[in-house]
C-alpha positions as CSV (number, residue, x, y, z in Angstrom):
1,X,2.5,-85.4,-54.0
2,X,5.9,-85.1,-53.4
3,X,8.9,-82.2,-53.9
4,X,10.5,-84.6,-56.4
5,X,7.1,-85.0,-58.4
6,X,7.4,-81.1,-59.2
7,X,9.5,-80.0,-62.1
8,X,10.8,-76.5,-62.4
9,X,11.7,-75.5,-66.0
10,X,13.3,-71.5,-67.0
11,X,14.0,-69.0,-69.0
12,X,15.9,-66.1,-67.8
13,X,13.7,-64.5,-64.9
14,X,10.6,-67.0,-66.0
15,X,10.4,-69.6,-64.5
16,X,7.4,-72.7,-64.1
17,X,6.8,-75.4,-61.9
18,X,5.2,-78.5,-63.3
19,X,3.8,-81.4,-61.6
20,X,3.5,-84.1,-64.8
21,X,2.2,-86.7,-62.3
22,X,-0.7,-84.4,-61.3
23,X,-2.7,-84.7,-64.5
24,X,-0.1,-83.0,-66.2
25,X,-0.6,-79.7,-64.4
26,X,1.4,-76.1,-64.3
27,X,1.2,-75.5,-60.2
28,X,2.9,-71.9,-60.8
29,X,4.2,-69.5,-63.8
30,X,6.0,-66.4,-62.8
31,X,8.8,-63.9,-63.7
32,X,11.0,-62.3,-61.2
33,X,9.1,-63.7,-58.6
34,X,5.6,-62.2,-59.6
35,X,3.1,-64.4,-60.5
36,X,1.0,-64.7,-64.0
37,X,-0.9,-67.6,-63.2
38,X,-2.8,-68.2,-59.8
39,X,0.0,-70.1,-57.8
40,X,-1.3,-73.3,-56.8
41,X,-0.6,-74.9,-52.8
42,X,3.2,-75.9,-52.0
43,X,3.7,-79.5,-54.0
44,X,3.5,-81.6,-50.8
45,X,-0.2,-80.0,-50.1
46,X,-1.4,-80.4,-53.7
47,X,-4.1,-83.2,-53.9
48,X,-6.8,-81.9,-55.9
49,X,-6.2,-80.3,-59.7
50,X,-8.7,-77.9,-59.3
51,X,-5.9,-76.3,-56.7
52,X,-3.4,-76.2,-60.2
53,X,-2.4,-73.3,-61.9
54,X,-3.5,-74.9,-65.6
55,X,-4.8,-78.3,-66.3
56,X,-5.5,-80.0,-69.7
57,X,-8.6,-80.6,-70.9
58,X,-8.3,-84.0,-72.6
59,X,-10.4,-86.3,-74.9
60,X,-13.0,-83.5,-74.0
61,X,-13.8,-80.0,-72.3
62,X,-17.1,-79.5,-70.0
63,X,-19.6,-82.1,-69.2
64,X,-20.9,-84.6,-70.6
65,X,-24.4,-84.5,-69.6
66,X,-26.0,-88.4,-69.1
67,X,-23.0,-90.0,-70.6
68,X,-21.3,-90.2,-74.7
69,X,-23.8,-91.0,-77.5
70,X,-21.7,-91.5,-80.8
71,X,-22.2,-93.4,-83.5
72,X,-25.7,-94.8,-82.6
73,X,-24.4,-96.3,-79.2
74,X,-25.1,-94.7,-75.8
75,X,-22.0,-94.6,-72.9
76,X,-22.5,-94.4,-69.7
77,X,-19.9,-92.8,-68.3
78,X,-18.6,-92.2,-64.7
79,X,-18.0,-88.7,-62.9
80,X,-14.8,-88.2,-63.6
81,X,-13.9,-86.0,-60.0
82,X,-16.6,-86.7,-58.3
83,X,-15.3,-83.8,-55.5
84,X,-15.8,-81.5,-58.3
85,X,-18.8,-82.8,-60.3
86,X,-21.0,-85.8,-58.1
87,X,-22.9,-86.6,-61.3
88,X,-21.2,-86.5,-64.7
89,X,-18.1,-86.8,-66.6
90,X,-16.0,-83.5,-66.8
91,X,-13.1,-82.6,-68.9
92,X,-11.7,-85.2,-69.9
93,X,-9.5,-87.9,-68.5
94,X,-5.8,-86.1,-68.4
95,X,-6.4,-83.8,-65.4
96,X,-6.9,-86.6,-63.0
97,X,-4.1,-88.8,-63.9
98,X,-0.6,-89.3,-64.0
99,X,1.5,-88.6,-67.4
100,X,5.1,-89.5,-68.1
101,X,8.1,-87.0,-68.7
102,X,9.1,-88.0,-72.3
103,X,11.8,-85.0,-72.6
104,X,13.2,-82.5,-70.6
105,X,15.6,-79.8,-71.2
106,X,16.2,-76.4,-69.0
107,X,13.9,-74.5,-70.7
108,X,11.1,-77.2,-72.2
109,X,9.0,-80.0,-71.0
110,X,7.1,-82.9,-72.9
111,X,4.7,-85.4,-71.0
112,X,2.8,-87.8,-72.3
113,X,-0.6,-89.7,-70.8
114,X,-1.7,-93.1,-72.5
115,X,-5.4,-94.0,-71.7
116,X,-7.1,-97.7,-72.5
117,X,-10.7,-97.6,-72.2
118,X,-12.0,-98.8,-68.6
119,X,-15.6,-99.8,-67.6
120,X,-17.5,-96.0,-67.5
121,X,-15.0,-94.6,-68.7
122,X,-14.1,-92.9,-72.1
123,X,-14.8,-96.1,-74.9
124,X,-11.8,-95.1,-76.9
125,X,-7.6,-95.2,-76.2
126,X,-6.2,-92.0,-77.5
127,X,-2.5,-90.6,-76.5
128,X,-2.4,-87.2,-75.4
129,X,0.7,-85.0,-75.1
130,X,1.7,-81.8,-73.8
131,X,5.0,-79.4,-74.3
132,X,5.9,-77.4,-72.1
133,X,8.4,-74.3,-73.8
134,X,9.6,-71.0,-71.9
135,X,11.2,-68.1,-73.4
136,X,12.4,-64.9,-71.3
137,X,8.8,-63.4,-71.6
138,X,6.7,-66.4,-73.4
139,X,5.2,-69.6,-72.0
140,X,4.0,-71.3,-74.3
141,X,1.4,-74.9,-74.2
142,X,1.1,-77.3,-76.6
143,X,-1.2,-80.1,-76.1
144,X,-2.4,-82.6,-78.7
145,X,-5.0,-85.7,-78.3
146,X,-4.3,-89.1,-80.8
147,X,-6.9,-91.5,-81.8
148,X,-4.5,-95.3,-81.2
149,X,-8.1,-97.1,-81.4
150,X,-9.1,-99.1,-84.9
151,X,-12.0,-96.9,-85.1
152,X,-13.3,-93.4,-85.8
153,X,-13.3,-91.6,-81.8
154,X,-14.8,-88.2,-81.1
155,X,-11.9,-85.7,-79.7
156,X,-11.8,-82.3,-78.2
157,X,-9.1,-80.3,-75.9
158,X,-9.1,-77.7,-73.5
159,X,-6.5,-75.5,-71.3
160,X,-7.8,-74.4,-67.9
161,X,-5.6,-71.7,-67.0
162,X,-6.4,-69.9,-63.1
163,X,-5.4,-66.2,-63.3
164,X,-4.8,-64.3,-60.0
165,X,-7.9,-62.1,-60.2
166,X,-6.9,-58.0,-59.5
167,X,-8.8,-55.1,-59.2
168,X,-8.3,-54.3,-62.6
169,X,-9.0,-57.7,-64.3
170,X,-10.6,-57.5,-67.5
171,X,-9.7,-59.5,-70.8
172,X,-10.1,-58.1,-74.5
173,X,-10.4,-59.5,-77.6
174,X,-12.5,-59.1,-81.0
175,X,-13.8,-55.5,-80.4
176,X,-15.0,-57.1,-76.9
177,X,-13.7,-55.7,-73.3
178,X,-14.9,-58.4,-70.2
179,X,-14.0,-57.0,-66.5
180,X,-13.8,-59.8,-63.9
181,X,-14.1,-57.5,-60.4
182,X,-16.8,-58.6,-58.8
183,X,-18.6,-60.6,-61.8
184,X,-19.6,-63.7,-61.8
185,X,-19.5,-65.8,-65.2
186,X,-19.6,-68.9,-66.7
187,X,-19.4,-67.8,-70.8
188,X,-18.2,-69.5,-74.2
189,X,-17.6,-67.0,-76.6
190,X,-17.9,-68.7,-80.3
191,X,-15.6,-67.8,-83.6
192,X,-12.7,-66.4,-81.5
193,X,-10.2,-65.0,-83.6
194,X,-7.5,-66.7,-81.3
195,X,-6.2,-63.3,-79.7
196,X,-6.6,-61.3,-76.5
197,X,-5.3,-58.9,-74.2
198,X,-5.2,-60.0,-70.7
199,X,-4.7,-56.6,-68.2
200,X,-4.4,-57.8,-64.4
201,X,-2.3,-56.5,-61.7
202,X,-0.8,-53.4,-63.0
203,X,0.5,-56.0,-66.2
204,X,-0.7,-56.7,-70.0
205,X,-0.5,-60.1,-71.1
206,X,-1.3,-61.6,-74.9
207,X,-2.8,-64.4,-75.1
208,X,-2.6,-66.2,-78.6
209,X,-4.2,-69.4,-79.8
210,X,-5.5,-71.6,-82.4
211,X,-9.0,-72.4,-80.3
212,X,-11.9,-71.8,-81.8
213,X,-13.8,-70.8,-78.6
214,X,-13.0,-69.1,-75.6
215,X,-14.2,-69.9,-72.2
216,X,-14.4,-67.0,-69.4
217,X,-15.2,-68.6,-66.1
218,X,-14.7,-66.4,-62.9
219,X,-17.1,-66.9,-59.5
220,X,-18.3,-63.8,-58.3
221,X,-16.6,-64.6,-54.7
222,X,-13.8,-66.3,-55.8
223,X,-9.9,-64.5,-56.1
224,X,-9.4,-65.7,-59.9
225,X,-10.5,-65.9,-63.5
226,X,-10.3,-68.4,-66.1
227,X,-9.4,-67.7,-69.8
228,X,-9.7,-70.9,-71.5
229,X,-9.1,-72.1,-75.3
230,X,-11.0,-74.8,-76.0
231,X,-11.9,-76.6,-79.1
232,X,-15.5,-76.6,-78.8
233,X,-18.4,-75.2,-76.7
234,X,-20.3,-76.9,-73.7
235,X,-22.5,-79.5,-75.0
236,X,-20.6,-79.3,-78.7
237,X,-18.5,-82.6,-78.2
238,X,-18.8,-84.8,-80.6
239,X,-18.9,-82.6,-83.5
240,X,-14.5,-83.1,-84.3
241,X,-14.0,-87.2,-84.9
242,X,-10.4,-88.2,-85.5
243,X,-10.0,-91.5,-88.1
244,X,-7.6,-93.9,-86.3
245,X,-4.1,-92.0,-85.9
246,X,-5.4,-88.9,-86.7
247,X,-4.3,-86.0,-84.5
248,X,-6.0,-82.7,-83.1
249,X,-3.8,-79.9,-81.7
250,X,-4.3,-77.2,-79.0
251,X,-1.9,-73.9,-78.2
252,X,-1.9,-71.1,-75.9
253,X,0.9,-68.6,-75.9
254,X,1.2,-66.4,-72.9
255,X,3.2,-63.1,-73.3
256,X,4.2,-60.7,-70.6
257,X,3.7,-57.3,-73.1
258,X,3.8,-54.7,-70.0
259,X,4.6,-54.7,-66.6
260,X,3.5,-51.2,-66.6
261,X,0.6,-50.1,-64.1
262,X,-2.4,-49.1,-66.8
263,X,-3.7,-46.4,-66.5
């Protein structure tokens, strides 16, 4: 990928780089130079979008275990990054291709991606779109998947976001408190109420969306954590169907609330 693949948009002292032709990806959020989300490679050394700093999950999040049934009809369907997963199809199309800058201003982004169904691949064309909005403290994703096809299509979305895992890492929300030092997880947490408190690095961030479910996902040795809205669990896709040009919508709001060592 190249420097002049990479968009930067801003917002005072916030500031995010955003590689739209890399499945739509954030490769770095930050203010005042200190990062929020794990920074990913310099642009010209980013090949894989595992290496991003957030990537859309998009027709669906997880895997897809032996392929799509729906609607009495069986799919096979081809592993999507094989690098990543060898044997099935994982989160969707939009994280390993290219989208198209639609609008841009100094402080917002919109990209869309445009898929038609290709031999084991997904069986139905859907538009997704994401925007892309910074505020002095605020980041803010909105991503949205559109059934184009003549005929009902089963939908669900997903934001991977990589946070730079500190000493002090832990996540709470609903009466729950999760610390990531030295765990290991791989958890989808049901009826979220759409709110958490992220503290990590001596700073507080709130985390605000309209998901239903929250996936935690942090390797025991690895130097982040994942906190990702999704619209349904593991092994739940299939359950939202969109009528032809029916939407669904995804959000996640990322605030900076305290820079403030905790104590």
């Amino acid at each position: 990928m190249s420097e002049r693949a990479v968009t930067e948009i801003a917002s005072g002292k916030m500031k995010a780089a955003l590689a739209p032709a890399l499945g739509g990806a954030v490769l770095s959020l930050s203010l005042d130079g200190r990062h929020l989300l794990r920074r990913a490679p310099s642009p010209g050394a980013v090949a894989d979008p595992r290496d991003a700093a957030c990537y859309p999950c998009v027709p669906w999040f997880s895997r897809l275990a032996g392929g799509l049934d729906f609607a009495g009809r069986h799919y096979d369907l081809a592993p999507t990054l094989p690098a990543c997963d060898p044997d099935h199809a994982l989160h969707g199309h939009g994280w390993t291709s290219p989208w198209e800058v639609t609008a841009q201003t100094q402080d917002r982004l919109v990209c869309a991606f445009d898929y038609a169904p290709k031999p084991l691949g997904f069986p139905f064309p859907f538009r997704a779109v994401q925007e892309f909005t910074l505020a002095p403290a605020r980041f803010e994703i909105a991503l949205s998947v559109t059934n184009t096809g003549a005929g009902p299509m089963p939908a669900g979305l997903g934001l991977h976001p990589f946070f730079p895992r500190g000493g002090d890492a832990q996540i709470d929300f609903g009466g729950e408190r999760v610390r990531f030092a030295g765990t290991g997880m791989d958890d989808t947490h049901e009826n979220w109420g759409g709110a958490a408190e992220i503290i990590n690095n001596g700073m507080r961030l709130a985390i605000n969306s309209n998901a239903r479910f929250l996936h935690l996902y942090s390797p025991e040795s690895a130097d982040f954590f994942c906190a990702e809205p999704v619209t349904h669990s593991p092994g739940g896709f299939g359950e939202k169907v969109l009528a032809p040009d029916e939407k669904l919508k995804l959000f996640l709001k990322i605030e900076i609330t305290s820079q403030e060592q905790d104590s």
